[in-house]
Every structure is written in C-alpha cells, then in structure tokens.
RODO-2510 file (C-alpha; in nm, 4 decimals, decimal comma):
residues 382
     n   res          X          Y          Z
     1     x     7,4025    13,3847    17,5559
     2     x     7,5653    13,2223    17,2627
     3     x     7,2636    13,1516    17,1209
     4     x     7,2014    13,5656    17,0984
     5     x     7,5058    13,5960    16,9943
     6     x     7,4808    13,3643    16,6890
     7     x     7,1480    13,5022    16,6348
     8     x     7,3159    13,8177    16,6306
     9     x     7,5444    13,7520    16,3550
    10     x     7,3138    13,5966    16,1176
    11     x     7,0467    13,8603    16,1676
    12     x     7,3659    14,1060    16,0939
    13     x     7,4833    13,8517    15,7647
    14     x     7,0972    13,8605    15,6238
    15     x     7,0963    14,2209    15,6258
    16     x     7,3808    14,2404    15,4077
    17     x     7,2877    13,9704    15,2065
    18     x     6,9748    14,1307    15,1561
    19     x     7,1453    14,4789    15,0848
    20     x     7,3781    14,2902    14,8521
    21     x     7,0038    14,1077    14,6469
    22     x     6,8683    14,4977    14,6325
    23     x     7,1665    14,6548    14,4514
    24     x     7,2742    14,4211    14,2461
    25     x     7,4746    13,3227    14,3007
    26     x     7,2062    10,9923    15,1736
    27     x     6,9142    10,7855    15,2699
    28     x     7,0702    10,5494    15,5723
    29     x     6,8541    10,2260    15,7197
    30     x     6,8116    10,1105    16,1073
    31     x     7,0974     9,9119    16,1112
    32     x     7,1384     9,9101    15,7284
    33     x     7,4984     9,8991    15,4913
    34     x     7,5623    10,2747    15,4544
    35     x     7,8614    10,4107    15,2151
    36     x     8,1145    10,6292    15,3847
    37     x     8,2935    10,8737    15,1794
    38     x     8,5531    11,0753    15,3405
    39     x     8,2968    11,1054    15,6152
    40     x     7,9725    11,1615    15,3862
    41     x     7,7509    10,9579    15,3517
    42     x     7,6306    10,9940    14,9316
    43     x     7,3409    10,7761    14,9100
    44     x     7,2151    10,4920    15,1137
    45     x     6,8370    10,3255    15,1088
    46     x     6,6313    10,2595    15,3678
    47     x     6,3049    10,0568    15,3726
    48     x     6,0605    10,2960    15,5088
    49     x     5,8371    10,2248    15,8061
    50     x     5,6436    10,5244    15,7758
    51     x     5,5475    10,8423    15,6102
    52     x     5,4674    11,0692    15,9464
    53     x     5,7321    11,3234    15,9860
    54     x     5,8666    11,3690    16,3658
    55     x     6,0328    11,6671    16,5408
    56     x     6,3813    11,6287    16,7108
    57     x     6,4822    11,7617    17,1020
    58     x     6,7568    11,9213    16,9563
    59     x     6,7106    12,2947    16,9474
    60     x     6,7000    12,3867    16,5744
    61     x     6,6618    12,7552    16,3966
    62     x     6,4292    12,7304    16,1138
    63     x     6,6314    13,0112    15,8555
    64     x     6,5116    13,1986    15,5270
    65     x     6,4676    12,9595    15,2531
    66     x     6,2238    13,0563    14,9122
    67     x     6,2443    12,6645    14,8502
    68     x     6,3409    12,4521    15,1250
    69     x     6,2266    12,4127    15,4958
    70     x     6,6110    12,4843    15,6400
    71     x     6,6568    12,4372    16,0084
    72     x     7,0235    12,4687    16,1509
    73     x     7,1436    12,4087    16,5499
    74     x     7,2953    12,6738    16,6951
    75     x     7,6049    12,5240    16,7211
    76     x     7,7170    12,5587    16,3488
    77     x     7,8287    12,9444    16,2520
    78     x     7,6062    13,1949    16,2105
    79     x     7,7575    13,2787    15,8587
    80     x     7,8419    12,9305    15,7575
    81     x     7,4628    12,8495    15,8234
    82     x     7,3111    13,1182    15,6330
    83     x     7,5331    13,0533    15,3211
    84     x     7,4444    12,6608    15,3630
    85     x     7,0848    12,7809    15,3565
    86     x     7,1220    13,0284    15,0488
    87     x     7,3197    12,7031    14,8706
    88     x     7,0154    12,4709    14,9768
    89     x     6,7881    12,7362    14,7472
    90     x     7,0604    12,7205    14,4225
    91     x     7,0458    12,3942    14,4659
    92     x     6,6711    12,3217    14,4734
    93     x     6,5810    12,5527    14,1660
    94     x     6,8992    12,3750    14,0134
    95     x     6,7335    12,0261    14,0495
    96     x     6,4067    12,1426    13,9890
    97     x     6,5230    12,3299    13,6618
    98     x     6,6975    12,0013    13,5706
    99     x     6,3747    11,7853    13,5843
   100     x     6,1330    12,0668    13,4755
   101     x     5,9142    11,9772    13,7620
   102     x     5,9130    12,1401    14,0956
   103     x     5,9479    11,9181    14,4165
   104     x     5,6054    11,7647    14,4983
   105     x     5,6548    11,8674    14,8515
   106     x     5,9024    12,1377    15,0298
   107     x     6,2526    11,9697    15,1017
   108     x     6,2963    11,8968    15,4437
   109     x     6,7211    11,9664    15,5355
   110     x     6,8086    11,9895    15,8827
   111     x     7,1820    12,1244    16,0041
   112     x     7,2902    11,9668    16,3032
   113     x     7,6321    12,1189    16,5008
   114     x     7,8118    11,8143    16,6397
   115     x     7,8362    11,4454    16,6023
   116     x     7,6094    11,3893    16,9138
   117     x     7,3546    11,6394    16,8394
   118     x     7,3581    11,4417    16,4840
   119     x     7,2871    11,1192    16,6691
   120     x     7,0219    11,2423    16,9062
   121     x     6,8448    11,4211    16,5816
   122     x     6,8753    11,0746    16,4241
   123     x     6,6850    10,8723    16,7294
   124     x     6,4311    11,1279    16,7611
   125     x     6,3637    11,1802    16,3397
   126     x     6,3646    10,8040    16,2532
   127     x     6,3203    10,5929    16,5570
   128     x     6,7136    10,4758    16,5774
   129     x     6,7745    10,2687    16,8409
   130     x     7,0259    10,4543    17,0960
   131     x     7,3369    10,2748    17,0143
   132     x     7,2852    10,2885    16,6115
   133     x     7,2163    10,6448    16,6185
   134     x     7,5355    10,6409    16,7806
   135     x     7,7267    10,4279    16,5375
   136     x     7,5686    10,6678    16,2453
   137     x     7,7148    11,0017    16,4235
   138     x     8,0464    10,8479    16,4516
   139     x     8,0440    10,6887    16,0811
   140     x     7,8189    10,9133    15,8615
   141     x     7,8035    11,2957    15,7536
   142     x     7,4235    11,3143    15,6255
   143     x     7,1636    11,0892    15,5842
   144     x     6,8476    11,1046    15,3485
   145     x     6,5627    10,8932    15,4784
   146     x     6,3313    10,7897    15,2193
   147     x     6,0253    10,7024    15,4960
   148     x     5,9838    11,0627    15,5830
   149     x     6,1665    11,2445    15,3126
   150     x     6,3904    11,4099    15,5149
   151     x     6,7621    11,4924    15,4897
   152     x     7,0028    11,5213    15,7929
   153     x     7,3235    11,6521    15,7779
   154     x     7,6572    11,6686    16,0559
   155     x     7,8099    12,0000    15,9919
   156     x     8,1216    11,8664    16,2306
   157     x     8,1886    11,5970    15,9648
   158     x     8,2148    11,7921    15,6590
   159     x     8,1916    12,1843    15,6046
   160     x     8,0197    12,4539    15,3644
   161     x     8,1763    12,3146    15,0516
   162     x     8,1168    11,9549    15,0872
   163     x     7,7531    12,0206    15,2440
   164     x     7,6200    12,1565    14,9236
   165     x     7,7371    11,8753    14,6968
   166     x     7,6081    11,6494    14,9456
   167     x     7,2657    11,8458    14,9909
   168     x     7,2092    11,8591    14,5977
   169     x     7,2928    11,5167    14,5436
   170     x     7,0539    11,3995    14,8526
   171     x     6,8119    11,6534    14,6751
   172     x     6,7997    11,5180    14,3358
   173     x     6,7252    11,1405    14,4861
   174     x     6,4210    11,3322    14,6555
   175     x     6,3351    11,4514    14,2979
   176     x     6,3952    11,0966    14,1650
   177     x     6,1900    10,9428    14,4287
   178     x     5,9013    11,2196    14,3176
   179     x     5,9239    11,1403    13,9511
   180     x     5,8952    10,7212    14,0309
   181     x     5,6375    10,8184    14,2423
   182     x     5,8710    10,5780    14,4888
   183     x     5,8825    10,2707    14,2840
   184     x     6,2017    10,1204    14,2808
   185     x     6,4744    10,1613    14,0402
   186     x     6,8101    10,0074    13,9549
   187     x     7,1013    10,1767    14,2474
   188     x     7,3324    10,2362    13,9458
   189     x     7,1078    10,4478    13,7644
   190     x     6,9698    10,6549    14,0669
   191     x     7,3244    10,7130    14,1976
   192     x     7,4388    10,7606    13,8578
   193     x     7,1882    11,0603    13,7993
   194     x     7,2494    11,2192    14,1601
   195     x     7,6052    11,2168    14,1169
   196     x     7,6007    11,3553    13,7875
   197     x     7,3868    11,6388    13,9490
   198     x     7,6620    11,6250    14,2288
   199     x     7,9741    11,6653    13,9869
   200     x     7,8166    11,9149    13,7886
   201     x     7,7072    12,1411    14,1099
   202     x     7,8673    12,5169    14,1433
   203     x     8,2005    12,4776    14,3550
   204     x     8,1495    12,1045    14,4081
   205     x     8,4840    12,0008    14,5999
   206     x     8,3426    11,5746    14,5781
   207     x     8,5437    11,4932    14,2613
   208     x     8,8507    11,4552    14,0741
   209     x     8,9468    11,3688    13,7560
   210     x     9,1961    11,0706    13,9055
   211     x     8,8444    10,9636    14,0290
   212     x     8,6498    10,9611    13,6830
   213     x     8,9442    10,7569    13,5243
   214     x     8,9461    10,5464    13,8023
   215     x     8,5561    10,4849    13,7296
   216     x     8,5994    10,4064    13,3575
   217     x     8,8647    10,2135    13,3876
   218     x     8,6219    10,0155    13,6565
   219     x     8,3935     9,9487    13,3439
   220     x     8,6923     9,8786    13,0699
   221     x     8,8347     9,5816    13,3101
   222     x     8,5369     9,4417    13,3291
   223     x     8,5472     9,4467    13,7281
   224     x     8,1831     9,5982    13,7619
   225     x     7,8399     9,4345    13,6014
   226     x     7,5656     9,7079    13,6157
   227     x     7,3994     9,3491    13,7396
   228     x     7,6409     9,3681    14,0339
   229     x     7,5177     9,6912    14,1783
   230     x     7,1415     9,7377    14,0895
   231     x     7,0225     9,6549    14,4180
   232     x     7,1250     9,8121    14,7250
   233     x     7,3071     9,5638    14,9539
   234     x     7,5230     9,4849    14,6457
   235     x     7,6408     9,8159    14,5957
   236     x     7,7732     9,8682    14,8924
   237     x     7,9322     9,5540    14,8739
   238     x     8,0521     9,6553    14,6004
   239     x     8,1358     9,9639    14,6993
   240     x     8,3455     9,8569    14,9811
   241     x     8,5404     9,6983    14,7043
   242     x     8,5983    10,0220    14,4818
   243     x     8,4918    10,2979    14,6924
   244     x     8,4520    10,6328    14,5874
   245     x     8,5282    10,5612    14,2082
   246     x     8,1905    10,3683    14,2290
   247     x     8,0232    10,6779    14,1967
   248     x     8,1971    10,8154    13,9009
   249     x     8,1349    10,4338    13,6901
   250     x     7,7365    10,5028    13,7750
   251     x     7,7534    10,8568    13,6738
   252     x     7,9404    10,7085    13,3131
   253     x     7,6676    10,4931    13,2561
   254     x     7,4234    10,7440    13,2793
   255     x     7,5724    10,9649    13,0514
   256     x     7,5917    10,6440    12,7879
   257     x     7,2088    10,6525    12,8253
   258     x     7,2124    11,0413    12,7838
   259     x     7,4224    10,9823    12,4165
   260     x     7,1373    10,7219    12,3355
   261     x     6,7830    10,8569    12,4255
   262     x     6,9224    11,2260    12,5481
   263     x     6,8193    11,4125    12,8488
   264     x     6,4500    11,4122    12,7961
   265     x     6,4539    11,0294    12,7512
   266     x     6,6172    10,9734    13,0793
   267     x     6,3259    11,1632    13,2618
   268     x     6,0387    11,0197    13,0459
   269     x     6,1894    10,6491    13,1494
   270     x     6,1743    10,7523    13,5183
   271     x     5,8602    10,8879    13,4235
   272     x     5,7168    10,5833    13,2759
   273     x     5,8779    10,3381    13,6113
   274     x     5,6299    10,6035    13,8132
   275     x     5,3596    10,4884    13,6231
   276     x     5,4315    10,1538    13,6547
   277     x     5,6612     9,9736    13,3235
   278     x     5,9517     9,8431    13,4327
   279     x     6,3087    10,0464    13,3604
   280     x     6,4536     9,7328    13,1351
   281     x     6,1531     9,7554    12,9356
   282     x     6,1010    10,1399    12,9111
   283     x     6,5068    10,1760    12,7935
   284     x     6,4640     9,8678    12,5399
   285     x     6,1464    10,0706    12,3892
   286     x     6,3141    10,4052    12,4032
   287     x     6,7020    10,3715    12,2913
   288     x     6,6865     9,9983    12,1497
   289     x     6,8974     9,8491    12,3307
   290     x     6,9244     9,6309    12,6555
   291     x     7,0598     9,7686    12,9965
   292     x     7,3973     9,4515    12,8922
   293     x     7,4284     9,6649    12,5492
   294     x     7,4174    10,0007    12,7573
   295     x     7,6988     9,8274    12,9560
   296     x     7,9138     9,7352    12,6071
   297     x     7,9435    10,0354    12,5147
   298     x     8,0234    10,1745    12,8514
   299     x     8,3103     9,9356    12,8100
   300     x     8,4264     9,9918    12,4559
   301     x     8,4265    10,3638    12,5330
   302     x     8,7577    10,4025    12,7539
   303     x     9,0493    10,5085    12,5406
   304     x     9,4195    10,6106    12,7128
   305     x     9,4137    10,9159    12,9101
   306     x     9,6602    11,1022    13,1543
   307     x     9,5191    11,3800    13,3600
   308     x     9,7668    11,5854    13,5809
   309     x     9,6893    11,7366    13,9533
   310     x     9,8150    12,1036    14,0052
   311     x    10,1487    12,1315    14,2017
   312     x    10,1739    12,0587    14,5531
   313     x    10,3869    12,2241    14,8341
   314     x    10,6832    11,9844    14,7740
   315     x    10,7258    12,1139    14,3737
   316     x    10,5300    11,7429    14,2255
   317     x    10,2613    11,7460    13,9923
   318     x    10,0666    11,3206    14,0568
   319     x     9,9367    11,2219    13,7083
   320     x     9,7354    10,9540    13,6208
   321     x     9,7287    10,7375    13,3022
   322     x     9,4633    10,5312    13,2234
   323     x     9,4972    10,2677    12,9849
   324     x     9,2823     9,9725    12,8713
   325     x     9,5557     9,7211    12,9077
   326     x     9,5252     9,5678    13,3278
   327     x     9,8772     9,4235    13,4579
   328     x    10,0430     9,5223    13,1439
   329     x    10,3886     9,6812    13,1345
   330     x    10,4125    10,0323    13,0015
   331     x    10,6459    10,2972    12,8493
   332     x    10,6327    10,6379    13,0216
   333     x    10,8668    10,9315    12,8899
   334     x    10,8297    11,2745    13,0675
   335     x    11,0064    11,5796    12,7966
   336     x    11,0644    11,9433    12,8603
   337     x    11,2821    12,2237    12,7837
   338     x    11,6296    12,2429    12,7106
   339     x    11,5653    11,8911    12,5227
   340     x    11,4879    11,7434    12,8878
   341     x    11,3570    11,3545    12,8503
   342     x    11,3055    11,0809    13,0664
   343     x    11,1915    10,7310    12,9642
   344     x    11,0901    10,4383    13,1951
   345     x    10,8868    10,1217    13,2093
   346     x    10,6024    10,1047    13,4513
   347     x    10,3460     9,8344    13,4837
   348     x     9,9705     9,9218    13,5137
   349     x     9,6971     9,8066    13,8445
   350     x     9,4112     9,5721    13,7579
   351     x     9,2233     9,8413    13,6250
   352     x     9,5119     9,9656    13,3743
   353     x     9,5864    10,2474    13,5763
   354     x     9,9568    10,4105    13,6777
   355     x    10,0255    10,6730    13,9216
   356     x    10,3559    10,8696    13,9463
   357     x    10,4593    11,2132    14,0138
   358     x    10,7264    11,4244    13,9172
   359     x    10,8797    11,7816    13,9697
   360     x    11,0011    11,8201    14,3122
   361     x    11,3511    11,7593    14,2081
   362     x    11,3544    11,9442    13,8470
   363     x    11,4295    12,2432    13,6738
   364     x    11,0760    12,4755    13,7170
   365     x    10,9599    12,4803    13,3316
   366     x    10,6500    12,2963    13,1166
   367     x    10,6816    11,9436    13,0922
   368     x    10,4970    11,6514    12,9388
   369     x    10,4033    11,3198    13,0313
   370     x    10,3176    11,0773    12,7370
   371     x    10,2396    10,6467    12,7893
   372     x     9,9379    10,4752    12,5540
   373     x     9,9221    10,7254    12,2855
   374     x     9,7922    10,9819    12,5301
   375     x     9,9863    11,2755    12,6555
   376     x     9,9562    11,5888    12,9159
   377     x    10,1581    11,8724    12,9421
   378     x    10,2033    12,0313    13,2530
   379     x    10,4182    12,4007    13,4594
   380     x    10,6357    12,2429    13,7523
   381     x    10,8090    12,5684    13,9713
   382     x    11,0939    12,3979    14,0998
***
C-alpha cells in the first residue's frame, strides 16, 4: 500500500512538473580506505574486477530522466525523489556542457531509502562481502564504483541538497574516467576538477569559505606536497589528517593550472593521458612548467584574508583570518559605530589560521574585523 501511495504522489508531482515545463531550473573499494565527509562519501577508488553491470534485490523505481538511468527505492519521498531525479538531469548536461562531450554511456545513479537497503544494494551491485557492505552503510553516503560505472547513493545519510553536489561531483569523475579512457591520473587533480564542478554546482550546500581558506592555507604552510596525495591510499591518509579542507587545496591547484593553460588545456591534457602521454609530460609541454612549479605558485599565491559567517541564533558572527605567518602572534582590532574599538593579540594554528567570533554581547550595528592587512566588515543584531 505505501508503495501506491508513493507512486501516487510522484505520478501527482510529474504532472505538475510537467504543467509547470509547458507554460513556462564516490568510487569505494572491497575493503578499501574510503573518505567520510559529514557522512558522504566524495570520491574514493576502487580497483575494478569487472565491467558487467548487476541488478540489486532491492525493489527500485526506475523515474523520468532525458540523461541518466535514475532508479529510486520506495522508501525515499515521492517528491524528494523526483526533484533528485530532475537535479541528476541539470547536473549531467552541466558536466557534459563543461567537457563539450556527452557521457560515452548513460549514467547509472541508483537512490536507495535506508542504511540497510544501501548495504544490501552494495553486496548485490559489487560483490561486497556481507559484513563490508555493512561497514559501508553505516560509514558512507554514496559510492561511485569505477568497475561498473555505477553510482550509489543513501538518501538516509544525506538529503536533496547534499545529494546533488554529491551526484555531480561523482558525475564529473565518470566524465573524467570517459575522457582518460580509464587510465590513471594523479588523485589531486581528479578530485581537484570534481570538486571544482562540486563547489560551483546550483545550491551546492558542500562548502564554505572557512573551508577554502583552510585549503590554501594547507598549501602556504607547506603541510601538503601534491606528491603526498597523487595516489589514492595517500590521500586518504592524508585526508584523515586535514579532512574536508583537502578538497578545497585540490580544487586550488586546479584552478593554478586553469590561470596557466586555461580551461581548454585542462581537457586537452586529460585528453592526451587517454591517449596514452603521461600527465607530467602533457602539463610540462602545454603550460611550461613542472607539476613542483604548479605547486610554487599554489604556495606563493595565499595573501591575508578574513571571511565572516552570517549571524547565528545567539547574536555572533565566527570569522576567519588567514594569514601566511603559522604559530605567529597576531593583532586583531574589531571597530564600529559610535567610535566602538577593540584590540587584542591572538596567536595563529599551524596553518596561520585564527578563529573568533563576536556579537552576541554588543550593540546591533556594522562592525569590522581587521588582523594582516586584511579586513571584513560585517551587521551584528544584538
């Protein structure tokens, strides 16, 4: 009966989507080091076994899709599905836009309800023992799998917002895997590009600024090599270091390539991996310089920043400065109105990075925060 029922509602939700178009917006291994990110799983690689696709016990609906083969268990919301499926389209003929290439084979994204329905769709799709399937359900929110090309997704572990960042980003390493024909490439530079894709998606809820300081500032210390996470069991090592800021220091360095051989470069040097040359060699050729001179100026690039949240429900803005001086003392002063000023000495983490907050227990007016020649003003209402 509830199965009727939720077919119900999303026959009910096409028909006014449709009304609404006529009148008028990870890969995970057997046993393998997976990265956990608030419950999603980003990106992890798998060695595959094989190409031949399987079918899963778990009662799936296949839904509309122009560009994706979208199946969903009846367990996840009739509505929620059907918008998860619409986003799985913008996000395709985003990607595929992107690259200027269509996917050489349909996307494969399948929607599963609950953690255990997740696990069972993970034993039955790619041949998970019993007890990792379980240990994936219980520690990861989606999983791409490179052997079949498929991706697999726990609705329970995430929502619609977070599954289409996750979906695009999963998407674009399908479109990277396309373009390389499969070959392998550094980890820094395919996360790099799928997180880029990721940040830049419509309504993406997976980053903050705090998080894209905290990734430059990963690079101006000096604490990550690209050397350190080019292959996959040492970024997650390394990742279990950083965590999520990882990301963010792999999307920087792919936007240093982008100011060297543009766009277009970037996809002709995945291009020319799929035929074969090796990435080191097609960047040297294309933007004269080595991956280590790619990584200088990654470095040299961080100047002092401070970026401000909005206000929470105790009256405090959090701001973040990021400097390029690690375990250094620092001079903070906050001004406002009525000739308001507040000076104080902080010191800065290992990456050159302070955190405060202020506002809760001030006058509501616009305030700013200056330290390392940077500033940020900022509305408190208490």
């Amino acid at each position: 009966m509830s199965r009727v029922v939720w077919l119900g509602g999303l026959v009910g939700v096409v028909a006014i989507a449709l009304l609404i178009v006529f009148r008028g917006d990870a890969a995970a291994s057997d046993g393998g080091s997976c990265t956990q990110v608030d419950g999603f799983v980003h990106f992890c690689m798998n060695v595959p076994t094989s190409g031949a696709r399987r079918e899963t016990s778990v009662p799936l609906i296949t839904l509309p899709s122009a560009r994706a083969d979208v199946r969903v268990e009846a367990a996840v919301p009739g509505s929620d599905a059907l918008a998860v499926a619409a986003s799985v389209d913008r996000s395709a003929e985003r990607v595929e836009t992107l690259f200027g290439r269509t996917f050489g084979a349909r996307p494969r994204v399948l929607l599963f309800g609950t953690s255990d329905s997740f696990a069972r769709g993970a034993s039955d799709l790619f041949g998970y023992s019993s007890q990792t399937a379980a240990y994936v359900s219980q520690t990861y929110g989606g999983i791409f799998d490179r052997g079949t090309l498929t991706i697999a997704v726990n609705w329970s572990s995430g929502g619609r917002d977070r599954m289409s960042a996750a979906i695009e980003h999963e998407l674009t390493h399908l479109m990277i895997h396309d373009l390389t024909q499969g070959r392998e490439l550094p980890v820094w530079l395919d996360e790099g590009i799928a997180s880029l894709m990721e940040q830049g998606a419509p309504n993406s809820a997976s980053w903050s600024f705090d998080e894209d300081l905290t990734g430059r500032a990963l690079a101006a210390s000096g604490t990550i090599r690209l050397t350190q996470v080019a292959n996959v069991g040492d970024f997650h090592n390394m990742y279990a270091r950083v965590g999520r800021p990882l990301y963010a220091f792999c999307a920087d360095a792919v936007r240093a390539m982008e100011e060297r051989i543009g766009w277009s470069g970037v996809l002709a040097t995945l291009a020319a991996v799929g035929d074969g040359a090796s990435f080191e060699a097609t960047y040297f050729t294309r933007a004269g310089e080595s991956p280590a001179s790619l990584e200088a100026r990654l470095d040299a690039s961080t100047v002092s920043t401070i970026v401000v949240s909005s206000v929470d429900a105790s009256g405090n803005v959090r701001y973040t400065i990021a400097t390029s001086l690690p375990n250094s003392e620092l001079q903070v002063s906050i001004t406002g109105d009525r000739s308001y000023r507040l000076t104080f000495t902080v010191r800065t983490d290992g990456l050159g990075l302070y955190r405060g907050s202020f506002g809760s227990t001030a006058t509501a007016g616009t305030y700013t925060v200056l330290a390392a020649r940077a500033s940020a003003t900022f509305s408190t209402t208490r």
